[in-house]
C-alpha positions in Angstrom: -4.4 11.6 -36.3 -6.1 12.3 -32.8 -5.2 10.6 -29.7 -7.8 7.6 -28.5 -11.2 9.1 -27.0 -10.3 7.5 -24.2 -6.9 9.5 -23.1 -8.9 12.0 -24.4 -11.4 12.3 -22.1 -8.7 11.4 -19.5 -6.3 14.4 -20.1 -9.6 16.3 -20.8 -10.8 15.6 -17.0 -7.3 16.0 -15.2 -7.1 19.8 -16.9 -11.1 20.4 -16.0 -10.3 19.4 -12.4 -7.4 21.5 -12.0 -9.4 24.4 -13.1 -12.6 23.6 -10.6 -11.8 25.4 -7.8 -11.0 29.1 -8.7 -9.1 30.4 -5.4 -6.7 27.2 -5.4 -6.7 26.0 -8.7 -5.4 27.1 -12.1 -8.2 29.9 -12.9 -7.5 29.1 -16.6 -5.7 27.1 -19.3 -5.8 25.5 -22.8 -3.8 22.5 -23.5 -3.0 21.6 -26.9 -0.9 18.5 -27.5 0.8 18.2 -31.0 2.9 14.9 -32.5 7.0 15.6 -34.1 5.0 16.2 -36.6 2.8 19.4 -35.9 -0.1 17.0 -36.3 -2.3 18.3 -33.5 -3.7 15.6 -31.4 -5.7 17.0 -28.4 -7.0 20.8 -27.7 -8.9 21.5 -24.6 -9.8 24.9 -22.8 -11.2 25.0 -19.0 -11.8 27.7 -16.2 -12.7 30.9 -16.6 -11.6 34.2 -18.7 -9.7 35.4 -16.1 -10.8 35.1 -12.2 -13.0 37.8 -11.7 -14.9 36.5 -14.9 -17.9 34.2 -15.7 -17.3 33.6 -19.3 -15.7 30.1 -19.9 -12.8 29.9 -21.6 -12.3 28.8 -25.1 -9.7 27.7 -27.6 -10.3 30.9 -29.4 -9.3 33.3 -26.4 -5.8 35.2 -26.9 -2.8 35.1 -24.1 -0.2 37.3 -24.2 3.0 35.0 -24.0 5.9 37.8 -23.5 7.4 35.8 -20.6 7.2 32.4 -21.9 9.0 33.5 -25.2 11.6 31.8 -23.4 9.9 28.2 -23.1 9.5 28.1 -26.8 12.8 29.0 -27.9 14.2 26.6 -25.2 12.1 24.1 -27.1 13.4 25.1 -30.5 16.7 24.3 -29.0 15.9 21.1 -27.5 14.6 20.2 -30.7 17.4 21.3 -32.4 19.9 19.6 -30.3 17.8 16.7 -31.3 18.7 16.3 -34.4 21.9 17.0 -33.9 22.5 20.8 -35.2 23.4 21.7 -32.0 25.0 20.3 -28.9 24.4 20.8 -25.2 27.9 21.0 -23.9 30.2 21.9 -26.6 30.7 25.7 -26.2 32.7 26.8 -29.4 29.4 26.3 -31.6 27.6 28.2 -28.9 29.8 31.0 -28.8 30.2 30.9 -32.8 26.6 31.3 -33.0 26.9 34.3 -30.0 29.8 35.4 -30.6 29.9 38.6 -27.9 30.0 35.5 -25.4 33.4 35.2 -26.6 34.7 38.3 -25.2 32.6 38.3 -21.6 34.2 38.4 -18.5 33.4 37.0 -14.7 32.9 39.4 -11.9 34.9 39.2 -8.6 33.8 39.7 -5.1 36.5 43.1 -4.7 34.0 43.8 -8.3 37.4 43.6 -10.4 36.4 41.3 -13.3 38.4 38.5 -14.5 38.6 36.5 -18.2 36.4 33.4 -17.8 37.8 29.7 -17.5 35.7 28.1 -20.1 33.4 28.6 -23.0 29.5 29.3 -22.3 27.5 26.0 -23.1 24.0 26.0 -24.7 23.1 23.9 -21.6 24.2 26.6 -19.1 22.2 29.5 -21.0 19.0 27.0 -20.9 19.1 26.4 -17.7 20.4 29.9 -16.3 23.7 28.5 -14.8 26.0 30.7 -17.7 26.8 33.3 -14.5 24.2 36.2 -16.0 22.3 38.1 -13.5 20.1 41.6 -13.1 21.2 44.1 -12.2 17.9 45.2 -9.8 18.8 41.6 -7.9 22.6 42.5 -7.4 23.8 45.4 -6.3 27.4 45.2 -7.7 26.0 44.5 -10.8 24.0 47.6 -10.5 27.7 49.4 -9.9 
């Protein structure tokens, strides 16, 4: 199953004209859209290899994904949630599944730590808001 030629050549346009303009646009990107059932329904490639390149890209070129690791497993879970595995704001099946959240504790200002009030939430480790940070952005973490 494909979508209709015409959204095809619709979404096919929109990504084409957000790769025109090399210094303000995307330089490159490939789009594929797929149905809930894997069935594949559009794949497009537009821009260039890179911006110092000439060679158009394709649907056979290779990324390296390392920091978007996170959107697919945020997907997973969304999907997941879905059908109802697992909940968004329930965090006893959360920290079943993790269970060293159990055990975690919050850092004060004076940089005693203290137990936490309530269980960490699938929702607050999708959307960053469980109270994790790095240490090279915080310096009492770093202590």
């Amino acid at each position: 199953m494909a979508l209709d030629s015409q959204i095809s050549s619709h979404i096919c346009g929109i990504i084409d004209k957000a790769c025109e303009d090399q210094q303000s646009g995307i330089p490159e990107v490939t789009v594929v859209v797929v149905n809930k059932n894997g069935d594949e329904l559009l794949a497009h490639s537009a821009g260039n290899w890179g911006k110092a390149s000439k060679d158009s890209m394709t649907l056979d070129n290779i990324f390296w994904i390392a920091s978007c690791t996170n959107m697919l497993v945020r997907i997973a879970c969304m999907q997941l949630v879905e059908q109802g595995i697992l909940k968004l704001d329930d965090g006893v099946p959360t920290e079943n599944l993790c269970p060293e959240l159990r055990s975690l504790k919050v850092l004060q200002p004076d940089g005693s730590c203290e137990e936490k009030k309530r269980a960490i939430t699938l929702r607050m480790l999708l959307t960053h808001t469980a109270g994790f940070g790095y240490n090279f952005f915080n310096e009492r973490l770093k202590q």
